[in-house]
Structure formats: C-alpha cells, structure tokens
FILODREN-426717 format. One record per residue (C-alpha): x, y, z; chain. Coordinates in nm, 3 decimals, decimal comma. Each point is the difference from the previous one (the first is absolute). Example, Ala and Ser with C-alpha at 12.3 -4.5 7.8 and 13.67 -1.06 7.14 Angstrom:
BEGIN
xx: 1,230; yy: -0,450; zz: 0,780; chain: A
xx: 0,137; yy: 0,344; zz: -0,066; chain: A
// end
This chain:
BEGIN
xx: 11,901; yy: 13,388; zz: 12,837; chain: A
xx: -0,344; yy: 0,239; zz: 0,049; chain: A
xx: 0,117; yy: 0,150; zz: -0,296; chain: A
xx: -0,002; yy: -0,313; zz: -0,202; chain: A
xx: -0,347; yy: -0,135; zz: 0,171; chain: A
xx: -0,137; yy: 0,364; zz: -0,121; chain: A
xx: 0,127; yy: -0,032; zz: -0,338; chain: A
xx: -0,066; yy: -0,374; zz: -0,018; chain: A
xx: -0,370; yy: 0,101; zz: 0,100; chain: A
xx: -0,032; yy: 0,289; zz: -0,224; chain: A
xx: 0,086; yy: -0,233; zz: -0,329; chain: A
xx: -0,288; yy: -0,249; zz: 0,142; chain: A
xx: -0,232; yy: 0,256; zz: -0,076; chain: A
xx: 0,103; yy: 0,126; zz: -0,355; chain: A
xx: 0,111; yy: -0,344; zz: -0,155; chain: A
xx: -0,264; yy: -0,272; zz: -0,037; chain: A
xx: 0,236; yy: -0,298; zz: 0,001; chain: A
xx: 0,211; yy: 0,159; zz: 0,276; chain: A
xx: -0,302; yy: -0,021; zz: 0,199; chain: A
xx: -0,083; yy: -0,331; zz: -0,073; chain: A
xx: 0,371; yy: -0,120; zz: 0,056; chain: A
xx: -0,046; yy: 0,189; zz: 0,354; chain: A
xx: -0,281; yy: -0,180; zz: 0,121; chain: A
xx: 0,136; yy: -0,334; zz: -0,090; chain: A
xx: 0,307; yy: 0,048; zz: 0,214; chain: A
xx: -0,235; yy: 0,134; zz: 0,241; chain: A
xx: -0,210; yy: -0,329; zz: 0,012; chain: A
xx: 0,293; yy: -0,196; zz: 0,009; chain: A
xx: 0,070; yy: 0,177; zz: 0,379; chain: A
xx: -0,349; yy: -0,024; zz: 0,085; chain: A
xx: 0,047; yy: -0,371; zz: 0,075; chain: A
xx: 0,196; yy: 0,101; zz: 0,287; chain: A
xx: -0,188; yy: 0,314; zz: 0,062; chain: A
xx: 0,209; yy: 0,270; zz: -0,120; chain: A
xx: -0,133; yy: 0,266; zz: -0,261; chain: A
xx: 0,369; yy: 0,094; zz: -0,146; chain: A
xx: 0,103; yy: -0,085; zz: -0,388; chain: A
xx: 0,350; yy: -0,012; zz: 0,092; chain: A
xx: -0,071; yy: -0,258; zz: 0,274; chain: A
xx: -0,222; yy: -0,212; zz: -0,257; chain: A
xx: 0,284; yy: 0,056; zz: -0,233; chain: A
xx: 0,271; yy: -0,161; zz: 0,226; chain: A
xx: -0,223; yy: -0,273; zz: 0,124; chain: A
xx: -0,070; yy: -0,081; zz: -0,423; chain: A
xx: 0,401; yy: -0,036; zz: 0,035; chain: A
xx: -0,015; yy: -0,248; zz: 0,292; chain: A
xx: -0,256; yy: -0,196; zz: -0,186; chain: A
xx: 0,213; yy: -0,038; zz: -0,287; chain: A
xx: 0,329; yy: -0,054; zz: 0,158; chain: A
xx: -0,164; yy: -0,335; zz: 0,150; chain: A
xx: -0,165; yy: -0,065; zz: -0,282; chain: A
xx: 0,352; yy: -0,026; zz: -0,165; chain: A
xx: 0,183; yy: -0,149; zz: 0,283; chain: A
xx: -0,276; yy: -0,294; zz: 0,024; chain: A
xx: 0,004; yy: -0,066; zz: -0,386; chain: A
xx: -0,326; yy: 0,100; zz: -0,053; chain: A
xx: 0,052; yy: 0,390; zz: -0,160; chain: A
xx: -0,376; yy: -0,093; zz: -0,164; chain: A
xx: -0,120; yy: 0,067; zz: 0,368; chain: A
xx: 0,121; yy: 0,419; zz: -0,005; chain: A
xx: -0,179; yy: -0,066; zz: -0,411; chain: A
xx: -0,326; yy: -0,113; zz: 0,189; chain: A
xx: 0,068; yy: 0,285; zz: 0,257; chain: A
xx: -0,007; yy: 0,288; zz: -0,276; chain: A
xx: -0,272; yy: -0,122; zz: -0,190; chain: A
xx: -0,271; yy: -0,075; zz: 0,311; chain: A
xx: 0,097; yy: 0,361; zz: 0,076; chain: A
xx: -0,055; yy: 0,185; zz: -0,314; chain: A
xx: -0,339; yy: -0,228; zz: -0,090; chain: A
xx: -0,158; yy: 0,079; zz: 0,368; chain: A
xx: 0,106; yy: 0,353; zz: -0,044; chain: A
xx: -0,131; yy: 0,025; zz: -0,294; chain: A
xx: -0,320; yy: -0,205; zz: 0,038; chain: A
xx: -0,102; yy: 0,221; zz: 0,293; chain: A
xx: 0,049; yy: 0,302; zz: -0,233; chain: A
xx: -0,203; yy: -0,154; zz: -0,243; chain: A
xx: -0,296; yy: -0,061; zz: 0,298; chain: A
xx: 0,025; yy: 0,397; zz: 0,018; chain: A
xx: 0,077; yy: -0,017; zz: 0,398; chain: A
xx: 0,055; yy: 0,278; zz: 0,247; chain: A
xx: 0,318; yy: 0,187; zz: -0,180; chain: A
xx: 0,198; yy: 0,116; zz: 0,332; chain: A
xx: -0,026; yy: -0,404; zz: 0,107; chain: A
xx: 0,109; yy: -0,134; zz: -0,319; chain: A
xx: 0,302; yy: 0,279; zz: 0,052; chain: A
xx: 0,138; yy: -0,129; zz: 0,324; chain: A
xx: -0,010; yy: -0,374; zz: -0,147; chain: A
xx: -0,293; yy: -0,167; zz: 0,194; chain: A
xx: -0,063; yy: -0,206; zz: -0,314; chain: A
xx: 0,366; yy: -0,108; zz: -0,059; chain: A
xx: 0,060; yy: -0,196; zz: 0,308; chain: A
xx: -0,172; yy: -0,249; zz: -0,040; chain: A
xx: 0,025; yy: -0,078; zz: -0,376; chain: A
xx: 0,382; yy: 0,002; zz: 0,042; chain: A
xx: -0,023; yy: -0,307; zz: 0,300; chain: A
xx: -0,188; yy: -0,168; zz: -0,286; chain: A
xx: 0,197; yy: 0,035; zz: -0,279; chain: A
xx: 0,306; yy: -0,081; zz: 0,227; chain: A
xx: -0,228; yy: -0,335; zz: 0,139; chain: A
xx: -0,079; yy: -0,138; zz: -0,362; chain: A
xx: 0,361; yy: -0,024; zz: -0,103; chain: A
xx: 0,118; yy: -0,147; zz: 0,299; chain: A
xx: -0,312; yy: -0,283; zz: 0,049; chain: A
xx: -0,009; yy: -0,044; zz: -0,373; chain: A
xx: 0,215; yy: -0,153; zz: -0,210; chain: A
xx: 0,122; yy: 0,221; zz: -0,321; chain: A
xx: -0,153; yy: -0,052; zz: -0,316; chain: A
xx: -0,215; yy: 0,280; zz: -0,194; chain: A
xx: -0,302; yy: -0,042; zz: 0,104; chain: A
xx: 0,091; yy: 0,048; zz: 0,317; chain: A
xx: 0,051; yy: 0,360; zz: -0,084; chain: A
xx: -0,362; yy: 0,064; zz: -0,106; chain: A
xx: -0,137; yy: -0,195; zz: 0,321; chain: A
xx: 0,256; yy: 0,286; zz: 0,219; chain: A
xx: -0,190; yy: 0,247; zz: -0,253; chain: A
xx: -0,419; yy: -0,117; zz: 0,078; chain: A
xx: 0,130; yy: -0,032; zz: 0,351; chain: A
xx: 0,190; yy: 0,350; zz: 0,049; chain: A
xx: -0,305; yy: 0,152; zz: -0,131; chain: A
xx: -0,258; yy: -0,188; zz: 0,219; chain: A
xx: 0,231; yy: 0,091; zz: 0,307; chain: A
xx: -0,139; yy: 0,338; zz: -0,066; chain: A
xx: -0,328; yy: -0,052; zz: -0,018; chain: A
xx: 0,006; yy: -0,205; zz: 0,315; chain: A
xx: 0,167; yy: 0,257; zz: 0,187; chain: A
xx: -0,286; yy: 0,228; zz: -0,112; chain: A
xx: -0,277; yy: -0,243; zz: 0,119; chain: A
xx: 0,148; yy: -0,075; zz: 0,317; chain: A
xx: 0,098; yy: 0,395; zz: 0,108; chain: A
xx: -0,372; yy: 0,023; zz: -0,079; chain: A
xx: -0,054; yy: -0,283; zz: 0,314; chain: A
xx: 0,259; yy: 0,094; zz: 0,243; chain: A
xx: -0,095; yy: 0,381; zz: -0,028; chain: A
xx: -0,281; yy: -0,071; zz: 0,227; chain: A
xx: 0,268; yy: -0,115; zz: 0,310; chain: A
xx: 0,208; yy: 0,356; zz: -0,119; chain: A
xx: 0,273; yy: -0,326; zz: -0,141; chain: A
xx: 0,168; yy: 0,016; zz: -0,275; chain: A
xx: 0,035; yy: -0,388; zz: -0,184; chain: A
xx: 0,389; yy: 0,071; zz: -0,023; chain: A
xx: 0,146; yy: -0,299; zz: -0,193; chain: A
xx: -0,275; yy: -0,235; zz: 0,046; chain: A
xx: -0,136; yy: 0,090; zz: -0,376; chain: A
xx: 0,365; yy: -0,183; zz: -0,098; chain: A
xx: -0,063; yy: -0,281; zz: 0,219; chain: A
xx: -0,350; yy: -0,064; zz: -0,092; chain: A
xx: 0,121; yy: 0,008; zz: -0,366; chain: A
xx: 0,305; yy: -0,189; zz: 0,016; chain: A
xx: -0,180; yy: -0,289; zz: 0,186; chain: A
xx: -0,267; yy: -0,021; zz: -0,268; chain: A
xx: 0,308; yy: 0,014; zz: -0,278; chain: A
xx: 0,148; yy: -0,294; zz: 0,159; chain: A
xx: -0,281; yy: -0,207; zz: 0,109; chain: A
xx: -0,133; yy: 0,061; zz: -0,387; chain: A
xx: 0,327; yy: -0,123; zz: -0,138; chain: A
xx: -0,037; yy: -0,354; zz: 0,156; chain: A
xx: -0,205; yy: -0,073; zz: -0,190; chain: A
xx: 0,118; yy: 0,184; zz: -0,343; chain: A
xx: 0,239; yy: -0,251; zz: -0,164; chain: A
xx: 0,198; yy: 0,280; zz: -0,188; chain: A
xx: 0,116; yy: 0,085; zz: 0,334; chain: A
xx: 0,230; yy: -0,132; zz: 0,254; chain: A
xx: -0,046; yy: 0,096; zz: 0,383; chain: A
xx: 0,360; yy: 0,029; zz: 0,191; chain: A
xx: -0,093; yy: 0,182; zz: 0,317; chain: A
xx: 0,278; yy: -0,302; zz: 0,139; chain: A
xx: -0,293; yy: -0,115; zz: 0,257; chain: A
xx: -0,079; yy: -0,318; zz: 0,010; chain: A
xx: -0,359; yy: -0,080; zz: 0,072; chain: A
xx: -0,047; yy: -0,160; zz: 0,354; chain: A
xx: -0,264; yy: -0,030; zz: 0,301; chain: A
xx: 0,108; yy: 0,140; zz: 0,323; chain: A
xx: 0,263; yy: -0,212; zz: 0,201; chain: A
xx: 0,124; yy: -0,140; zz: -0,276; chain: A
xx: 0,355; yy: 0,087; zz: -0,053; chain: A
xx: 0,361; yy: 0,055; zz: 0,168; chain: A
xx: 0,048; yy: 0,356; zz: 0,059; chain: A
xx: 0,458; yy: 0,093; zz: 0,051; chain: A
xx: 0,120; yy: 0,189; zz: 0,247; chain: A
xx: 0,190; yy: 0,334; zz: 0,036; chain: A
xx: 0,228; yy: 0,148; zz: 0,261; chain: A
xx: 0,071; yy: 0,365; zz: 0,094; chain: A
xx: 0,345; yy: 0,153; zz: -0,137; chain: A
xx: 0,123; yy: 0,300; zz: -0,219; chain: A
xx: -0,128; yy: -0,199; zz: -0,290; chain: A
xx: -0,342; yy: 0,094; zz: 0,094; chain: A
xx: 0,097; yy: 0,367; zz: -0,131; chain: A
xx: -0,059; yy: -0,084; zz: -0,349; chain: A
xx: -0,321; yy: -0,173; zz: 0,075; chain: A
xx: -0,163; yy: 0,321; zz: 0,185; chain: A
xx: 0,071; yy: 0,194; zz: -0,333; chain: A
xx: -0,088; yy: -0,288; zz: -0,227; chain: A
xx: -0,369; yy: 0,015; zz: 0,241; chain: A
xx: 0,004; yy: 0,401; zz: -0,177; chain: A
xx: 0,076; yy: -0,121; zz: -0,366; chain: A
xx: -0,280; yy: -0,292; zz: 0,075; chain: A
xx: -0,290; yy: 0,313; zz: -0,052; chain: A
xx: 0,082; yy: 0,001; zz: -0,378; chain: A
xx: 0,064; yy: -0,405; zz: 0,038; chain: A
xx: 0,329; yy: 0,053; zz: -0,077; chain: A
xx: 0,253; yy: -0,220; zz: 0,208; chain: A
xx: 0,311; yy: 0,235; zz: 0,045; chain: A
xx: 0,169; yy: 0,165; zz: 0,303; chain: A
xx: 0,120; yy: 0,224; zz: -0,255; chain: A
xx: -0,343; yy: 0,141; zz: -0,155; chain: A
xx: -0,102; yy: -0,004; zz: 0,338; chain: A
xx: 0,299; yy: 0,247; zz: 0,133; chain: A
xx: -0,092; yy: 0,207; zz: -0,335; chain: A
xx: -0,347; yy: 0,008; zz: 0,098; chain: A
xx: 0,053; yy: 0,106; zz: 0,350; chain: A
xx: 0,254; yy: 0,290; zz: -0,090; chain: A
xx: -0,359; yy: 0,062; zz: -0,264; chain: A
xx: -0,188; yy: 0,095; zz: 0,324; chain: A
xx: 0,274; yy: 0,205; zz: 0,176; chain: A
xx: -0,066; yy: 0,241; zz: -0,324; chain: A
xx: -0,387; yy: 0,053; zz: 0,099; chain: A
xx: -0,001; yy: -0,069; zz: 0,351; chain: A
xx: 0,236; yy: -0,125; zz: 0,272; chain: A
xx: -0,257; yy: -0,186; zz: 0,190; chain: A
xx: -0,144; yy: -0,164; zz: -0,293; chain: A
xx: 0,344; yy: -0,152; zz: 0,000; chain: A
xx: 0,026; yy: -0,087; zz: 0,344; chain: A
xx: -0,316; yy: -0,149; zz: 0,033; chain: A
xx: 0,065; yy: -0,253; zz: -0,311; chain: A
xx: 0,358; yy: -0,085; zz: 0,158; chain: A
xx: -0,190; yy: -0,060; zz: 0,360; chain: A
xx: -0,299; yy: -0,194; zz: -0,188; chain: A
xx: 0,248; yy: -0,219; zz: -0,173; chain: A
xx: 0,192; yy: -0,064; zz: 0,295; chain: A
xx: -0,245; yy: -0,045; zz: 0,287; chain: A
xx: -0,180; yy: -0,241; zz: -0,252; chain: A
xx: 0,280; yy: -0,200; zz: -0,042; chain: A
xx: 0,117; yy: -0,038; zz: 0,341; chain: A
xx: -0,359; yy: -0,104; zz: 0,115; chain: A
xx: -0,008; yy: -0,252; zz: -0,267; chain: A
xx: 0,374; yy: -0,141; zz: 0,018; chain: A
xx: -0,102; yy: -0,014; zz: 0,420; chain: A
xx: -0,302; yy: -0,245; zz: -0,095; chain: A
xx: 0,158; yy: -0,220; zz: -0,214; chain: A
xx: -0,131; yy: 0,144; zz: -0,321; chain: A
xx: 0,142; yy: -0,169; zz: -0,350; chain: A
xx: 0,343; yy: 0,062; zz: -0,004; chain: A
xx: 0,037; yy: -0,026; zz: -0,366; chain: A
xx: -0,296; yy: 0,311; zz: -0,041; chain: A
xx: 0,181; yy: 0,136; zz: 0,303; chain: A
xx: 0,318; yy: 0,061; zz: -0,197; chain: A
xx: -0,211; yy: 0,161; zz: -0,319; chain: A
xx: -0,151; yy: 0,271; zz: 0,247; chain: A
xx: -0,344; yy: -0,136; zz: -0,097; chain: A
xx: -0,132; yy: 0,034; zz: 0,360; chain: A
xx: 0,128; yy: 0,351; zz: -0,003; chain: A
xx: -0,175; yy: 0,195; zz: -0,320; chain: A
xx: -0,357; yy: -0,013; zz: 0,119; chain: A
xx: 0,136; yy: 0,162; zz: 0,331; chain: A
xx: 0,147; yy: 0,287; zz: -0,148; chain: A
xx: -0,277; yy: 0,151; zz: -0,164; chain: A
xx: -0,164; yy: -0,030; zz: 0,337; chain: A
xx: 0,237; yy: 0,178; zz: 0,146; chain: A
xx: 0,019; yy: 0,287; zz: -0,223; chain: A
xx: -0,344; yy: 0,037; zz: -0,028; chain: A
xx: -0,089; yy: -0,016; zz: 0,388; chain: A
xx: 0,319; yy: 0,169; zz: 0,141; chain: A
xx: 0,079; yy: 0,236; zz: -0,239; chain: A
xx: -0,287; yy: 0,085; zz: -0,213; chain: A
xx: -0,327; yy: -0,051; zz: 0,198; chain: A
xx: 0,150; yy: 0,112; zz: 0,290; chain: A
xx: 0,233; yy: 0,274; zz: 0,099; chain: A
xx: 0,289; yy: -0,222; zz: 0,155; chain: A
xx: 0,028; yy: -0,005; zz: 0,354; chain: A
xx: 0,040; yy: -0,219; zz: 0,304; chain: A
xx: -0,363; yy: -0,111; zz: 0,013; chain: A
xx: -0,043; yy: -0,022; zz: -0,411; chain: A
xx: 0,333; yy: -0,216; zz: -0,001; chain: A
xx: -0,117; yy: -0,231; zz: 0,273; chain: A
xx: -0,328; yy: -0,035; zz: -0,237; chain: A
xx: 0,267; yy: -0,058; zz: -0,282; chain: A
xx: 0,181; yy: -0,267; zz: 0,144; chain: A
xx: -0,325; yy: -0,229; zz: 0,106; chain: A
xx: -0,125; yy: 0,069; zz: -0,360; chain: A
xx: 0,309; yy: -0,124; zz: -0,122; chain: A
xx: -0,068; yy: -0,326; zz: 0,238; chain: A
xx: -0,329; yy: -0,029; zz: -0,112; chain: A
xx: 0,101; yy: 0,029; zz: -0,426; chain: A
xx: 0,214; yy: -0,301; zz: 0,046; chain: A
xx: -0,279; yy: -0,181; zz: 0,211; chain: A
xx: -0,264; yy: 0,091; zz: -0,270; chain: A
xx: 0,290; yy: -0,118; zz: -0,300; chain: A
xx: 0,046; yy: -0,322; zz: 0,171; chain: A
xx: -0,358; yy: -0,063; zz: 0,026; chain: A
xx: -0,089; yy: 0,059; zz: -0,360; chain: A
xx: 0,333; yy: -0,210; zz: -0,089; chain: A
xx: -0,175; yy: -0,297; zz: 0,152; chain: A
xx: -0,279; yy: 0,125; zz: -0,179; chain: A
xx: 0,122; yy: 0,005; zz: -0,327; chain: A
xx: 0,253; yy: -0,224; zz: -0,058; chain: A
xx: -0,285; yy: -0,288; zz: -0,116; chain: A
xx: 0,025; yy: 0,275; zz: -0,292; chain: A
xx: 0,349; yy: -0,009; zz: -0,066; chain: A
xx: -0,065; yy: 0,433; zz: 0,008; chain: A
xx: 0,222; yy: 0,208; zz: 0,221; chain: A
xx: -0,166; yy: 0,266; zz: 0,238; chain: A
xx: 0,192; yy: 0,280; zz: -0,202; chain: A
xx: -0,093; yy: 0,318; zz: 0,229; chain: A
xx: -0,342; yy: -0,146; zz: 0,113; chain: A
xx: 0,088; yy: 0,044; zz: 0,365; chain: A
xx: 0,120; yy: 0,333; zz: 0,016; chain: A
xx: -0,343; yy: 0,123; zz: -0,155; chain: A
xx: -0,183; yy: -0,226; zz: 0,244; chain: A
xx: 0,202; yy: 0,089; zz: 0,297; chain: A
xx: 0,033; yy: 0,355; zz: -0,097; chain: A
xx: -0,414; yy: 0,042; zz: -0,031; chain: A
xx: -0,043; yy: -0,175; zz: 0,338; chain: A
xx: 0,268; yy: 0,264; zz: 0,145; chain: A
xx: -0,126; yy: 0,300; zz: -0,105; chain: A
xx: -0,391; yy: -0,064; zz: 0,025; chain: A
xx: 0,010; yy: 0,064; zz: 0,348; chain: A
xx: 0,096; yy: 0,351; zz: -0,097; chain: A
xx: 0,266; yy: 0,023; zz: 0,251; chain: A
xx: 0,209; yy: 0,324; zz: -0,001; chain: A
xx: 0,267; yy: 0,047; zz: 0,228; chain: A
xx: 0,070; yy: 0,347; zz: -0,076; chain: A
xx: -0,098; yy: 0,269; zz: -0,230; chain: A
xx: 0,030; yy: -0,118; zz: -0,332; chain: A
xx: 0,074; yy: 0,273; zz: -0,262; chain: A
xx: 0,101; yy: -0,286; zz: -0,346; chain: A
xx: -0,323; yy: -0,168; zz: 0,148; chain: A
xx: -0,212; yy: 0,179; zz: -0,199; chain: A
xx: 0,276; yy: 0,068; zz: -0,259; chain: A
xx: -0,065; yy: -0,390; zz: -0,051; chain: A
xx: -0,344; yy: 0,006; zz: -0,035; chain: A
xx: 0,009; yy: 0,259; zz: -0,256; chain: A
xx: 0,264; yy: -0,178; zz: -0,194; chain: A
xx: -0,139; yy: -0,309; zz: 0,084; chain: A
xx: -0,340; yy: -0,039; zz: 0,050; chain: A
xx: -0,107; yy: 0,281; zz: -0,207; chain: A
xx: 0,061; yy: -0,267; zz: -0,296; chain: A
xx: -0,295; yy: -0,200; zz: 0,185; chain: A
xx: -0,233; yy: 0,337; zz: 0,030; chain: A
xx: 0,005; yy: 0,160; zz: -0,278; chain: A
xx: 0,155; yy: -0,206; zz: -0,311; chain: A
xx: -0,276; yy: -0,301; zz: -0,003; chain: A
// end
C-alpha cells in the first residue's frame, strides 16, 4: 500500500491532469476531514451509489461538476499551491453541486446555475478564511452553506426554477411532528445520519463512507459512527420528528463535529471525548434551533450547525493533550486562510 501512495504521489508531480484529478478526490475527503485521494475516491462512490438508488443519478452529475469547477476556479484565483493540493477548495464546491441537484428540479439551466454557484463557493471560501483566520478557524463548510442558501433563496423567486427542498413553509408550533421507537431498525438510520454529510439518504453510502475513513484514520471513523449515534439517541429521547429521525437528518451535522473535535482538533482521549460527546449535544441543540429558524424559508440547515457548534467548541482553545495533527490541521487547513487570499 506505501508503495502505491509513493508511486501514486510521484505521478502527481510529473502529470498535470494527474495532479488535478488528485486534488479533487482529495477535496472530496476534506468534507469529512481527511486529506487521502483514495478516501475521496470511495466517498465519490457512496455519493453515486445513492444517487442511483434514490433515482436521482443527476445528483453524483452535480457532484463531479461542483468539484472540478471549484477546483479549478481556485486554480484560476492562483491560490497557495500545497492547499489547493490537499483539496481545501473541493469540499465545499462538491456539497454544492451535490445541493443544486437535489433542491432543484432538472432542467438545463439548472446546470449553469450549479456552474456560477460552484465557482462562487470558491471565492467565498477565500473571503471567509480571510475572516476566521483572525480566531486561528478555519470556515470549514460554511462557504457551501452560505452559498447554497443564497442559491435557494434566489430561486424563489426565479420562475425557471422549481424549489423541492420537501419543506413546507411554517411558523413555529405549527405542525404534528411522528414518533419513533428504539429497535435494531435504528441501525440503518445511524449510517444513513453518515451518508446525510453528502445529503445523500442511504445506510449503504453511509457504511461505504465509514469503511472511507477506516482507510485514513480509525478515529475519524469512530468519531462519525459515535456523532451519528449519540445525535440520534438524544434526539429520538426528546421526541424529535420521527419521520427526519428515520432519514438520519439529526445525525449528519453531528458527525462532522465529532470528527473534527475528537479526532482531529484533539488527540482522542478521555477528557477530549467527554468534550466530544457534549459537542455532539450541543450540534443537535444548535440544528434544532436554526430549524425553527428557518423553516419560514422552506431552506434546510444543510451543515450550518456543525460549523456553528464546531467554532464555539474550539474557540476556547481547549487541548486535552498534546496535539501533534493539531498543527498538521492548521497547516492544511488554515494555511488556505493565511497565505492564499
């Protein structure tokens, strides 16, 4: 396996399109914080196997071409090189082209809004690193957020385009929410919490995408598993939607949390887990709030609370233990933020 990584890295440097190819897998782990083409490269499979399995293969289309534009639109902004390398201008054009598909119906110009909105997903990832290097933060996949709200708010009132976020429009207390009970069926729905990341609603893509993690880092994948869980228990145990319940929509947000604060941030550890688990609490606090908060809209949170959550976390500057991928992170990370804008 080295032997492949060495020889895999070695053709990065000599080819041109090799290189390009390996910082687009790249960018597609970086949404779950993992610098590893072959990681990015089994997560693209996830995407598209519930992309396929929903009847909506135009979603892995979107997916592909968010990728390649951000990628390439950051290349074309001339940012820092070893960044662009390891993908920090992937992730977040990839949510987006994933998001458009899915929200939107299909028709062609639908294509060429994913295009103008891929490409702006880069540029506001540039102009927010340039805020959040102040607090030594990183704006991890708020730039896709930010983007994707202002694509969907936009196409209300567009009449070429056709909203379907499934969300209907209402004022807080109004509605039935179902219930849910615990039972082995819940197994599905802690996986389907993993897929959720890439909005993708499959147990299946979500066991892919776990097994993605195992081949970059073992805690990465342990951390998403206990993020999707602990989320979902906490939820199902106050009588959270049933019906969202059952998509793992209260468990997505929560995973990134968990990677990020127990297994990236923080070398993991009883103290760092402890912090883990209450961020994981406070994510699906935060995601419930800006549910209330947004369903006037008709817009889903998308990963909103994990990057709210996760900046309220780790501004304290709280480390448990000696963190040695600490500063790895910041270099790979935040170095986007210092020295590409």
């Amino acid at each position: 396996m080295a032997d492949i990584t060495r020889g895999w890295d070695a053709l990065t440097g000599r080819n041109p399109l090799v290189s390009f190819l390996d910082a687009c897998l790249r960018g597609v782990a970086q949404v779950v914080l993992q610098n590893n083409p072959l990681t990015g490269l089994l997560i693209l499979a996830a995407i598209g196997w519930g992309a396929f399995e929903n009847g909506k293969p135009q979603v892995l289309g979107g997916a592909v071409l968010g990728l390649v534009v951000g990628t390439a639109t950051a290349l074309a902004l001339r940012v820092e090189h070893s960044s662009w390398r390891k993908g920090l201008f992937g992730f977040s054009p990839v949510l987006t082209g994933i998001a458009v598909p899915t929200f939107l119906d299909d028709r062609p110009l639908t294509w060429l809004y994913l295009v103008l909105g891929a490409a702006g997903t880069t540029v506001v990832t540039l102009a927010l690193n340039a805020v959040f290097k102040r607090w030594a933060l990183t704006a991890y996949t708020f730039p896709f957020v930010l983007t994707t709200w202002v694509l969907l708010m936009a196409a209300y009132q567009f009449d070429r385009f056709h909203v379907m976020t499934q969300l209907t429009p209402k004022f807080p207390g109004e509605g039935t929410l179902t219930g849910a009970a615990v039972d082995w069926g819940l197994v599905p729905t802690f996986l389907r919490g993993v897929s959720q990341v890439f909005l993708t609603d499959s147990w299946i893509s979500g066991l892919i995408i776990v097994v993605a993690l195992l081949v970059n880092s073992r805690w990465s994948a342990l951390f998403a598993v206990v993020g999707s869980v602990g989320a979902t228990l906490l939820a199902l145990w106050f009588g959270a939607d049933g019906a969202s319940l059952d998509k793992g929509l209260f468990g997505f947000n929560a995973v990134l949390t968990a990677i990020v604060v127990g297994a990236v941030a923080h070398r993991p550890g009883v103290l760092a887990t402890g912090y883990t688990l209450f961020g994981i609490a406070l994510t699906l606090f935060v995601q419930m709030a800006m549910t209330t908060m947004l369903t006037p809209l008709g817009i889903p949170v998308l990963t909103g609370p994990f990057n709210v959550a996760t900046w309220l976390l780790l501004l304290p500057d709280r480390h448990f233990a000696p963190v040695p991928n600490h500063e790895q992170v910041k270099d790979t990370v935040i170095s986007a933020a210092r020295r590409a804008v």
